[in-house]
ZARODO-567081 format. One line per field, with one value per atom (N, C-alpha, C, CB): residue number from 1; residue in three letters; atom name; x, y, z. Coordinates in steps of 0.2 Angstrom, whole numbers. Atoms other than C-alpha are relative to their C-alpha. Glycine has a CB too. Layout:
ZARODO-567081
nr = NUM, ...
rest = ALA, ...
atom = CA, ...
px = X, ...
py = Y, ...
pz = Z, ...
end
This chain:
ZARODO-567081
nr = 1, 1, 1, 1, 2, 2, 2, 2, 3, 3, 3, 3, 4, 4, 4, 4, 5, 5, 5, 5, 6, 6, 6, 6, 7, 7, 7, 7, 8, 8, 8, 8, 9, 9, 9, 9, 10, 10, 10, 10, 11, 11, 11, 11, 12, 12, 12, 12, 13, 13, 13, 13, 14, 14, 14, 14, 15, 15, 15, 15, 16, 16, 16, 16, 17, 17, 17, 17, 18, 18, 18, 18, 19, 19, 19, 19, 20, 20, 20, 20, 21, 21, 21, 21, 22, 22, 22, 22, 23, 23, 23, 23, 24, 24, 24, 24, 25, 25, 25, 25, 26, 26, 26, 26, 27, 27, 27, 27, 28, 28, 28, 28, 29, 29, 29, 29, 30, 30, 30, 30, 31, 31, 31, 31, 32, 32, 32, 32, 33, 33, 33, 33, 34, 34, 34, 34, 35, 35, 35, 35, 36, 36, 36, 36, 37, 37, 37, 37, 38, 38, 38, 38, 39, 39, 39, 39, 40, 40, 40, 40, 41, 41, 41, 41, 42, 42, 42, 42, 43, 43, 43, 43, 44, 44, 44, 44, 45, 45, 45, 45, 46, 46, 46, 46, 47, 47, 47, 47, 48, 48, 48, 48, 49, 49, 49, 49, 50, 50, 50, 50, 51, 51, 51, 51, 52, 52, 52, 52, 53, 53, 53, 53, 54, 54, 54, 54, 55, 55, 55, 55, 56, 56, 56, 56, 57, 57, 57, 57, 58, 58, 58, 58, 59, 59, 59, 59, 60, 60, 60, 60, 61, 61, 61, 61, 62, 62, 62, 62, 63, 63, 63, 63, 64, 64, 64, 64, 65, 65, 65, 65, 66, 66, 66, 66, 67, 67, 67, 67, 68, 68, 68, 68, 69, 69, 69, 69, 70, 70, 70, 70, 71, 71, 71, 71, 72, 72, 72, 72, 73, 73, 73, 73, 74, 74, 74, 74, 75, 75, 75, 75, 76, 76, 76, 76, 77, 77, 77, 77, 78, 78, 78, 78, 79, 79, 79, 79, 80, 80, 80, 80, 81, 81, 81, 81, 82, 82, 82, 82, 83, 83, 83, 83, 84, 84, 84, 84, 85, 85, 85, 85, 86, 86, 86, 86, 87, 87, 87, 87, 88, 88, 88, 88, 89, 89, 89, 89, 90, 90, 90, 90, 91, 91, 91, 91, 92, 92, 92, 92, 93, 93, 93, 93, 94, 94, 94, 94, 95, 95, 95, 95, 96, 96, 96, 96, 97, 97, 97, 97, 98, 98, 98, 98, 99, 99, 99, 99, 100, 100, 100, 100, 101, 101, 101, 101, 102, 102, 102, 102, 103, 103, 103, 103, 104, 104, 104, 104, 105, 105, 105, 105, 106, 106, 106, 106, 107, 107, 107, 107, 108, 108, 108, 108, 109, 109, 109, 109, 110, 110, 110, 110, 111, 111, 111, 111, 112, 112, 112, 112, 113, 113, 113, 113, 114, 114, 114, 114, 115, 115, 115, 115, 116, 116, 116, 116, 117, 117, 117, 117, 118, 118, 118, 118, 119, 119, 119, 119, 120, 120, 120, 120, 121, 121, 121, 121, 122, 122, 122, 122, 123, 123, 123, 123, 124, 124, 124, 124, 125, 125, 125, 125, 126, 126, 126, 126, 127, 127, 127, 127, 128, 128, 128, 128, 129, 129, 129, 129, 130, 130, 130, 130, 131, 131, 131, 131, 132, 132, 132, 132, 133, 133, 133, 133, 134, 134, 134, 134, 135, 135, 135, 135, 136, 136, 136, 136, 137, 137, 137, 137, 138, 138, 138, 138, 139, 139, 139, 139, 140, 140, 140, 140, 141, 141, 141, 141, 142, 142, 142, 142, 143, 143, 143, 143, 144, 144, 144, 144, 145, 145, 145, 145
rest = UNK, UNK, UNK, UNK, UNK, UNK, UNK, UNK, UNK, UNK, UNK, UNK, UNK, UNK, UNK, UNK, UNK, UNK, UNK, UNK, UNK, UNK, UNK, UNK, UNK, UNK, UNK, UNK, UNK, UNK, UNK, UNK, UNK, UNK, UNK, UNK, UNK, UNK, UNK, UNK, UNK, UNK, UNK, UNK, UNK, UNK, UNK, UNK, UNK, UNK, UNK, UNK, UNK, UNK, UNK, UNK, UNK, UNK, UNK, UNK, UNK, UNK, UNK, UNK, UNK, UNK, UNK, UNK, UNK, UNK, UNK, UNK, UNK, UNK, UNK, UNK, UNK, UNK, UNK, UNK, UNK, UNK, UNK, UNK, UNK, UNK, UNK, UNK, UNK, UNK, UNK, UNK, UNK, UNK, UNK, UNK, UNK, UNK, UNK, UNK, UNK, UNK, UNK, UNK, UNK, UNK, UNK, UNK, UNK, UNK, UNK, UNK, UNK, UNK, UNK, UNK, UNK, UNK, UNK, UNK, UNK, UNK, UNK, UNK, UNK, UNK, UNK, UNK, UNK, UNK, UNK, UNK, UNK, UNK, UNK, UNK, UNK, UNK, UNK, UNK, UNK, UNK, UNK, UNK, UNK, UNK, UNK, UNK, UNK, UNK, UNK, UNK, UNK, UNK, UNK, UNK, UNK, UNK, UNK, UNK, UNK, UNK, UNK, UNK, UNK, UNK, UNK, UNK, UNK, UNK, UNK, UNK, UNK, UNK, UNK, UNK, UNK, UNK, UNK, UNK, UNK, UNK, UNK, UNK, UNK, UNK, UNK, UNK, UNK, UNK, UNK, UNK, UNK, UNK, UNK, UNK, UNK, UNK, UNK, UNK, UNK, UNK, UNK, UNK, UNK, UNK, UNK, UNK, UNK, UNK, UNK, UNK, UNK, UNK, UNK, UNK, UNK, UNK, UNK, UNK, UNK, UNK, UNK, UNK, UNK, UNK, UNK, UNK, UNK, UNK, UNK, UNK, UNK, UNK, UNK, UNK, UNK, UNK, UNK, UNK, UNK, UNK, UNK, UNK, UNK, UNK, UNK, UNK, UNK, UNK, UNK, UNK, UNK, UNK, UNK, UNK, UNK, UNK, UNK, UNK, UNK, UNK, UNK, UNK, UNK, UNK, UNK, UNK, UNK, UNK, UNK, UNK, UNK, UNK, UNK, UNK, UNK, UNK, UNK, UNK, UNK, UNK, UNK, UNK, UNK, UNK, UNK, UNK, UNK, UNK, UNK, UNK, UNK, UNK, UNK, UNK, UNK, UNK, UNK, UNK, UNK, UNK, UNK, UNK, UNK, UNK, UNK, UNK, UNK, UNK, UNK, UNK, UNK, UNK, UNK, UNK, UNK, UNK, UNK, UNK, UNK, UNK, UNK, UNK, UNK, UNK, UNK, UNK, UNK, UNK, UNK, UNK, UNK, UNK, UNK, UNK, UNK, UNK, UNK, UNK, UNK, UNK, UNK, UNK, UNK, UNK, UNK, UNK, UNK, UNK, UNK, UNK, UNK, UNK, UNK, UNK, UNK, UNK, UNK, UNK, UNK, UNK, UNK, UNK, UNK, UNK, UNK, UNK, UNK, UNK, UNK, UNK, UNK, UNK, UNK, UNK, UNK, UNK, UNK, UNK, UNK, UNK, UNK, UNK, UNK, UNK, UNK, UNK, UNK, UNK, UNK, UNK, UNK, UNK, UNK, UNK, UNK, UNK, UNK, UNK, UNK, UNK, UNK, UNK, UNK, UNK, UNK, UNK, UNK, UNK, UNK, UNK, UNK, UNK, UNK, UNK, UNK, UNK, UNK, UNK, UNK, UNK, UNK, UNK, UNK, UNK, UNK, UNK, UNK, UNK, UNK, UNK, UNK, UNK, UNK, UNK, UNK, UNK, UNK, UNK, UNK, UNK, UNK, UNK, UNK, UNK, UNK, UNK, UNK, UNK, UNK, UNK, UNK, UNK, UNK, UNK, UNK, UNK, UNK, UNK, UNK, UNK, UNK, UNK, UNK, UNK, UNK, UNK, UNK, UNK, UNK, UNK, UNK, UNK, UNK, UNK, UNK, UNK, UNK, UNK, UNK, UNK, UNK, UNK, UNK, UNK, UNK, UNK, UNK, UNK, UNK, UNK, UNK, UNK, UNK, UNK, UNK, UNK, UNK, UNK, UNK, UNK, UNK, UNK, UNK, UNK, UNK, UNK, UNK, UNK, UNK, UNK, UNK, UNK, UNK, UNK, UNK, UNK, UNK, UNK, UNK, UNK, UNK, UNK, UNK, UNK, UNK, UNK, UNK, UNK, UNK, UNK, UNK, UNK, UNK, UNK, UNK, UNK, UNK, UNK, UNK, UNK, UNK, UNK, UNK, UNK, UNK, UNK, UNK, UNK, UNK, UNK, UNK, UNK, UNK, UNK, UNK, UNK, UNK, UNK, UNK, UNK, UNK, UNK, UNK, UNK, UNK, UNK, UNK, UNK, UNK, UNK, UNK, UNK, UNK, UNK, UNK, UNK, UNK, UNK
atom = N, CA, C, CB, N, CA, C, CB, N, CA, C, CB, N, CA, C, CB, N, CA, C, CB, N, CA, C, CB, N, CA, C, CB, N, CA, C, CB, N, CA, C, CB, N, CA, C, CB, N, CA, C, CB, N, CA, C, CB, N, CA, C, CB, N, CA, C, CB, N, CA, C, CB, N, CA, C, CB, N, CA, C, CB, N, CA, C, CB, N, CA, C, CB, N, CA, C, CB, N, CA, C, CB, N, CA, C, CB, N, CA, C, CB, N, CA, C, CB, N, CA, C, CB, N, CA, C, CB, N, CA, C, CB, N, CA, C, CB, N, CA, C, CB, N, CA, C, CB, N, CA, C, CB, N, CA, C, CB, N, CA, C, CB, N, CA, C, CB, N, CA, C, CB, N, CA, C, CB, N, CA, C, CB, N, CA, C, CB, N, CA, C, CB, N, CA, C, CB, N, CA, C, CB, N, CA, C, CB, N, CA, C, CB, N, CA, C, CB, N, CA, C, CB, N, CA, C, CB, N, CA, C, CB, N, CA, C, CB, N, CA, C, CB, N, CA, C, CB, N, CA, C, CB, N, CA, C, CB, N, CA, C, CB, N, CA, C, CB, N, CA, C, CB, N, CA, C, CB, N, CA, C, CB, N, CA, C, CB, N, CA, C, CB, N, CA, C, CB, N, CA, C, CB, N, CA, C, CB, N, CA, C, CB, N, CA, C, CB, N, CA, C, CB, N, CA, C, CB, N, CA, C, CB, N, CA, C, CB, N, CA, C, CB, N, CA, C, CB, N, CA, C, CB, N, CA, C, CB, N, CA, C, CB, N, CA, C, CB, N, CA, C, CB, N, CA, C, CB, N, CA, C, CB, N, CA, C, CB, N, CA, C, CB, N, CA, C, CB, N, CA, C, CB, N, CA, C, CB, N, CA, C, CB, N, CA, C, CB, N, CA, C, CB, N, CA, C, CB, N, CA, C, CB, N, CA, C, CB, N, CA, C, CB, N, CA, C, CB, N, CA, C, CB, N, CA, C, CB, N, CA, C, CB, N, CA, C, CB, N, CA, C, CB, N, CA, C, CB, N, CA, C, CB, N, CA, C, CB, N, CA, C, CB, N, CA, C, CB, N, CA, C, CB, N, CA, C, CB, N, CA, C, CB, N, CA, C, CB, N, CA, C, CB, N, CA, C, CB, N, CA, C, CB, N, CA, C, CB, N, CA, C, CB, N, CA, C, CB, N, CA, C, CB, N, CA, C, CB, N, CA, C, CB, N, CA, C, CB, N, CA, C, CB, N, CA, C, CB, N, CA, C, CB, N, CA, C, CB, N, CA, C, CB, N, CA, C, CB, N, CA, C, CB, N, CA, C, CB, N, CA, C, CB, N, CA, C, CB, N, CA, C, CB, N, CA, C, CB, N, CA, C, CB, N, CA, C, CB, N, CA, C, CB, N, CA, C, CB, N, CA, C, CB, N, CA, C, CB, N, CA, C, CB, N, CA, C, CB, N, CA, C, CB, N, CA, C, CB, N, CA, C, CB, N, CA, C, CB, N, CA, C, CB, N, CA, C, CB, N, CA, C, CB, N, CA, C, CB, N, CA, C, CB, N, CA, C, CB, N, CA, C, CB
px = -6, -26, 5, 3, -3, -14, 6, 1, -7, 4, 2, 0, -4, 16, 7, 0, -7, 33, 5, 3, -7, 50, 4, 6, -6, 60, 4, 2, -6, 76, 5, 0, -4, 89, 3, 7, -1, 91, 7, 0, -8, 107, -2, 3, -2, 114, 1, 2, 1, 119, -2, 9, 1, 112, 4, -6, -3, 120, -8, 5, 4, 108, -2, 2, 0, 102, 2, -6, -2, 110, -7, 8, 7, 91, -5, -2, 7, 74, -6, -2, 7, 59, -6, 0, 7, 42, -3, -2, 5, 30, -5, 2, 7, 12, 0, -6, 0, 10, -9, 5, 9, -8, 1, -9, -1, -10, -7, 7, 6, -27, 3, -7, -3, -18, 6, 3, -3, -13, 7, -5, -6, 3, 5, -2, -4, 9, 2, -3, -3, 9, 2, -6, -3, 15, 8, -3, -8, 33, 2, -1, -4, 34, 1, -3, -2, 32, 4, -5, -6, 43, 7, -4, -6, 56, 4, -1, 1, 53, 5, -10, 0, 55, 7, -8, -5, 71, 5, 0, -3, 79, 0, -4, -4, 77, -7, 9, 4, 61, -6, -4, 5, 44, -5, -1, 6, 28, -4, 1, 9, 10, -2, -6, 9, -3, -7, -1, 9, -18, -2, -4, 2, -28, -3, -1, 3, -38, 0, -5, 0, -39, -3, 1, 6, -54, 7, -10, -5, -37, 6, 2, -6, -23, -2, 3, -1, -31, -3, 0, -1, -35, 7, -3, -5, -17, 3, 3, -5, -9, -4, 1, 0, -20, 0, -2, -5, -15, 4, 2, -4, 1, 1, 2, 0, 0, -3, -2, 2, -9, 4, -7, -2, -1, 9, -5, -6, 17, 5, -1, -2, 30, 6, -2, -4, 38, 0, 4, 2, 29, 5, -7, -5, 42, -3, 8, 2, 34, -7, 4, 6, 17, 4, -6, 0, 17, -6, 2, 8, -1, 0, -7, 2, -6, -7, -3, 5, -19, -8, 2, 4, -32, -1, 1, 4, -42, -8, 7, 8, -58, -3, 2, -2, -65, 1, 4, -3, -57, 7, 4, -4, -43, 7, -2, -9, -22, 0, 7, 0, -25, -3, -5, 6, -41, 4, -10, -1, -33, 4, 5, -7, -18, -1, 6, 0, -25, -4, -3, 2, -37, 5, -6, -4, -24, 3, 8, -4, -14, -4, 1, 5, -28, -5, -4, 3, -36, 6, -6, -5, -22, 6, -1, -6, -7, 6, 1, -8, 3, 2, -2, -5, 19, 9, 0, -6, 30, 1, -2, 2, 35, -4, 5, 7, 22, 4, -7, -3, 27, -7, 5, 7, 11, 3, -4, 0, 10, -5, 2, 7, 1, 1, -3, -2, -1, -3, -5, 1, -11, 2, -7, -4, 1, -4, 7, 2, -11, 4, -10, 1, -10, -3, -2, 3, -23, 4, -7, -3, -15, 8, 1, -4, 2, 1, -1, 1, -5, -2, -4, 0, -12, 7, 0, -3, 2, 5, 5, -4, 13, -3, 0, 5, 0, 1, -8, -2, 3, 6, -2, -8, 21, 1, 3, -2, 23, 3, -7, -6, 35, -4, 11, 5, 28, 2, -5, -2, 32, -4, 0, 5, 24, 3, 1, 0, 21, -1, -1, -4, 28, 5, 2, -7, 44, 3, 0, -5, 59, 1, 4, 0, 60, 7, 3, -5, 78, -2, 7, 3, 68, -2, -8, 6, 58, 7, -11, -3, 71, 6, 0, -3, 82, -3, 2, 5, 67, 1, -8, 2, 64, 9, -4, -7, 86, 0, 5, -3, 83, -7, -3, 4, 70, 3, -7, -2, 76, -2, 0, 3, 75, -4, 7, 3, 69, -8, 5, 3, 54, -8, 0, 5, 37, -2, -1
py = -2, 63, -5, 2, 5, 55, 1, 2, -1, 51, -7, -2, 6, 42, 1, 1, 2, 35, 6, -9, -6, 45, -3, 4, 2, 43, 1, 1, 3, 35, 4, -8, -4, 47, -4, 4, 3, 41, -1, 6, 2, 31, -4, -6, 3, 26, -6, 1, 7, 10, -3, -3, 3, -3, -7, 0, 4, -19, -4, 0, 5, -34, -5, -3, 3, -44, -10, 2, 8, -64, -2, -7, 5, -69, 5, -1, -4, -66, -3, -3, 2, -65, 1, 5, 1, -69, 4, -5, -3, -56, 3, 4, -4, -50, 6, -3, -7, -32, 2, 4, -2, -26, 6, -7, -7, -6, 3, 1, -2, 1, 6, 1, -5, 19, -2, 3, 1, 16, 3, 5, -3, 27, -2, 10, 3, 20, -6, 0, 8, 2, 0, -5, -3, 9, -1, 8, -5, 17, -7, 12, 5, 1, -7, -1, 6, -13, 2, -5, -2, -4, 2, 7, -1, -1, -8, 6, 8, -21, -3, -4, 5, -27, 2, 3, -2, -14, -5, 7, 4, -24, -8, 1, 6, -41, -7, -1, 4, -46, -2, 6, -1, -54, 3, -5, -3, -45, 0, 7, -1, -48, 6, -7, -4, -34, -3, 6, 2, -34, 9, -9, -5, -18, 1, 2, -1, -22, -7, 4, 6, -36, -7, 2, 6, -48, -2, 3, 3, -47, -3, 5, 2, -50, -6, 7, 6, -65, -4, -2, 4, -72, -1, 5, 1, -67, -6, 6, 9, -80, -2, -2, 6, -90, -7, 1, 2, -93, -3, 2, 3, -92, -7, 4, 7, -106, -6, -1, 5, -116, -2, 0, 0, -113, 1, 8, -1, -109, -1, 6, 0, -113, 1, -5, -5, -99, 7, -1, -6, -86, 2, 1, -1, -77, 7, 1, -4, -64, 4, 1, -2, -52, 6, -5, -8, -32, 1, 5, -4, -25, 6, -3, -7, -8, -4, 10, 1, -8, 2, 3, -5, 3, -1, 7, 0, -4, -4, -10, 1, -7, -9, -2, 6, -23, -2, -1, 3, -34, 6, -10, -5, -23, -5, 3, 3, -30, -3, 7, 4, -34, -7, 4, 5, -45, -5, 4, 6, -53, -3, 3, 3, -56, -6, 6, 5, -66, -3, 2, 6, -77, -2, 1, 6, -82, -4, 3, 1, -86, -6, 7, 4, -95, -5, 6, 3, -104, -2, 6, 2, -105, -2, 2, 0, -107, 3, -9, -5, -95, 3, 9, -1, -94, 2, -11, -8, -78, 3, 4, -8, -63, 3, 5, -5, -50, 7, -2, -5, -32, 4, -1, -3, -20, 7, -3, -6, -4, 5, 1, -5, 11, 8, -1, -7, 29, 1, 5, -1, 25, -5, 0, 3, 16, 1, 0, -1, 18, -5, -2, 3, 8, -9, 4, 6, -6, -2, 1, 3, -7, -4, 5, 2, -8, -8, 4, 5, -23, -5, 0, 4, -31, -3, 6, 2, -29, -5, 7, 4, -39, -5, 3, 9, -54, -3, 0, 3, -56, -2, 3, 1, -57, 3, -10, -3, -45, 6, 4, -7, -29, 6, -1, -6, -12, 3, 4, -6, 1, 7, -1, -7, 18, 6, 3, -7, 30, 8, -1, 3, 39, -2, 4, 3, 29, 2, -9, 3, 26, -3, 0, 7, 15, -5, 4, 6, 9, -3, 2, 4, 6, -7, 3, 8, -7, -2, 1, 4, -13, -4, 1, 3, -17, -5, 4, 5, -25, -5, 2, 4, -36, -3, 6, 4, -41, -3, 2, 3, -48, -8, 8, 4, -59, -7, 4, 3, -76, -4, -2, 3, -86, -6, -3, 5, -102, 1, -5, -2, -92, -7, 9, 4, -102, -4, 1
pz = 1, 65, -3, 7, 4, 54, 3, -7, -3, 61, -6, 11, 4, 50, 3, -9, -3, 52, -4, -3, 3, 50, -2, 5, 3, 37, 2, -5, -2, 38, -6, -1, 6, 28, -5, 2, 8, 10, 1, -7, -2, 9, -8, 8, 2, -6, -3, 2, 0, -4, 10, -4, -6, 9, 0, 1, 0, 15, 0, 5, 1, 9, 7, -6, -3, 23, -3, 4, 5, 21, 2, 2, -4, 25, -2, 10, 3, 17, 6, -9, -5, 31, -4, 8, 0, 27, 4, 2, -5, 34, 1, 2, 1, 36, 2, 4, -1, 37, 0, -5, 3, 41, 4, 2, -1, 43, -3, -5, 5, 37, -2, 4, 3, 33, -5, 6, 7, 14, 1, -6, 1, 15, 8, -1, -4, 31, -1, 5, 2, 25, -7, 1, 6, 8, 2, -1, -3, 18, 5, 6, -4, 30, -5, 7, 3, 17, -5, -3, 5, 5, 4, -5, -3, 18, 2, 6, -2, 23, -7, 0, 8, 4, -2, -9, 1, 2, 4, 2, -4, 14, -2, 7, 2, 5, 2, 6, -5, 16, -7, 10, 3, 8, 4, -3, -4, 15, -4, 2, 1, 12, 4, 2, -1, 15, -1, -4, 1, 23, 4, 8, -3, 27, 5, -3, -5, 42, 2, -1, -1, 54, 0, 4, 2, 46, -7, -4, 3, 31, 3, -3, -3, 42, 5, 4, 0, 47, -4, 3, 8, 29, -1, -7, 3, 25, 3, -1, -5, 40, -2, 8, 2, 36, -7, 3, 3, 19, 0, 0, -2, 25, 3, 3, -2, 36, -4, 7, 3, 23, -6, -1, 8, 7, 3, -6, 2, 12, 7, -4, -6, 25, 2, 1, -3, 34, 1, -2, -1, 41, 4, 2, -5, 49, 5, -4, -2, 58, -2, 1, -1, 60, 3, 4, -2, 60, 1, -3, 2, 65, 2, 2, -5, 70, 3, -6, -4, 84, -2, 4, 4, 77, -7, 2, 10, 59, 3, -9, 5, 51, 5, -12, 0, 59, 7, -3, -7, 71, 1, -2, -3, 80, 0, 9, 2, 76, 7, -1, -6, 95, -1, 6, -1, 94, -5, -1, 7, 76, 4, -7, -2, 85, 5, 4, -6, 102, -6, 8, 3, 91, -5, -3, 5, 78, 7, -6, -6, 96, 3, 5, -4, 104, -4, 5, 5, 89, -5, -2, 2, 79, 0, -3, -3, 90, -5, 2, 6, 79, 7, -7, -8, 89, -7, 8, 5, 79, 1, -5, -3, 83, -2, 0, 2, 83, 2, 6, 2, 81, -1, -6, -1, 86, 1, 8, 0, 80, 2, -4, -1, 87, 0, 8, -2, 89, 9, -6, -8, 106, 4, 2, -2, 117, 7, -1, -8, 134, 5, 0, -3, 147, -1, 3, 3, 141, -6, -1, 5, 126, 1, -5, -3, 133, 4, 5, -3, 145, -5, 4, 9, 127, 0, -8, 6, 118, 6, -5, -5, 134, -1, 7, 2, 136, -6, 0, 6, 119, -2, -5, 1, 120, -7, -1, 8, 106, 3, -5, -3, 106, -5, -4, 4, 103, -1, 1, 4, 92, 0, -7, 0, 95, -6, 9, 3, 83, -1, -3, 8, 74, 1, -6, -1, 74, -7, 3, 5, 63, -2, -1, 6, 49, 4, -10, -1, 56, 6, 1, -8, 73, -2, 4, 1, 65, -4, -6, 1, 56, 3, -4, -6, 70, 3, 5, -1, 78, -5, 1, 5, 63, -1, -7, 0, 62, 4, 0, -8, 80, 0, 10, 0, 74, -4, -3, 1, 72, -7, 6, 8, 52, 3, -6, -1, 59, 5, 3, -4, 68, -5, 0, 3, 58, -1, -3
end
């Protein structure tokens, strides 16, 4: 079953944010991570893609080698691979990445739930609204990385 995000009604004009964040996005569903880094980038943000979680931690770590100021990490839970969970605690526990984290799922159980908490991450359940996540993403401080 496919679930994707709700668009946000077409506007016009937007107000630019005065800040550009750094952000990993890893999403294995092509059209899902398509509509959130293109709703990220609209907004002013830079975002790498990765599509599953053996990419999403190539792309940090990159980031932390090559460039400095990751400002945050979006993963869905469910990809190919290591799981946006399992990525997320070894960068945490191996790489002391200390970011916000932004965990997206269509299954928010219980276990996952307990996950995404231990990890001091905030969860998004889908399908959500594009301005969801970008509200989250305005509360997320510039000096994070």
């Amino acid at each position: 079953m496919q679930v994707h995000a709700v668009p946000a009604p077409a506007r016009r004009t937007r107000n630019r944010p005065s800040r550009q964040l750094r952000i990993v996005l890893a999403e294995d569903d092509y059209e899902m991570r398509r509509l959130v880094s293109e709703a990220l980038r609209r907004e002013g943000h830079d975002v790498i893609e990765a599509k599953n979680g053996s990419e999403l931690l190539e792309r940090v770590e990159t980031e932390l080698r090559h460039h400095a100021g990751l400002n945050a990490v979006i993963t869905d839970v469910c990809m190919p691979g290591f799981s946006g969970l399992q990525a997320l605690d070894w960068l945490q526990r191996v790489r002391s990445l200390h970011v916000p984290l932004i965990v997206i799922t269509a299954f928010g159980d219980r276990r996952v739930r307990e996950q995404v908490r231990r990890l001091g991450a905030d969860l998004l359940e889908k399908p959500f609204d594009l301005d969801e996540l970008r509200a989250r993403i305005r509360k997320i401080p510039l000096a994070c990385g």
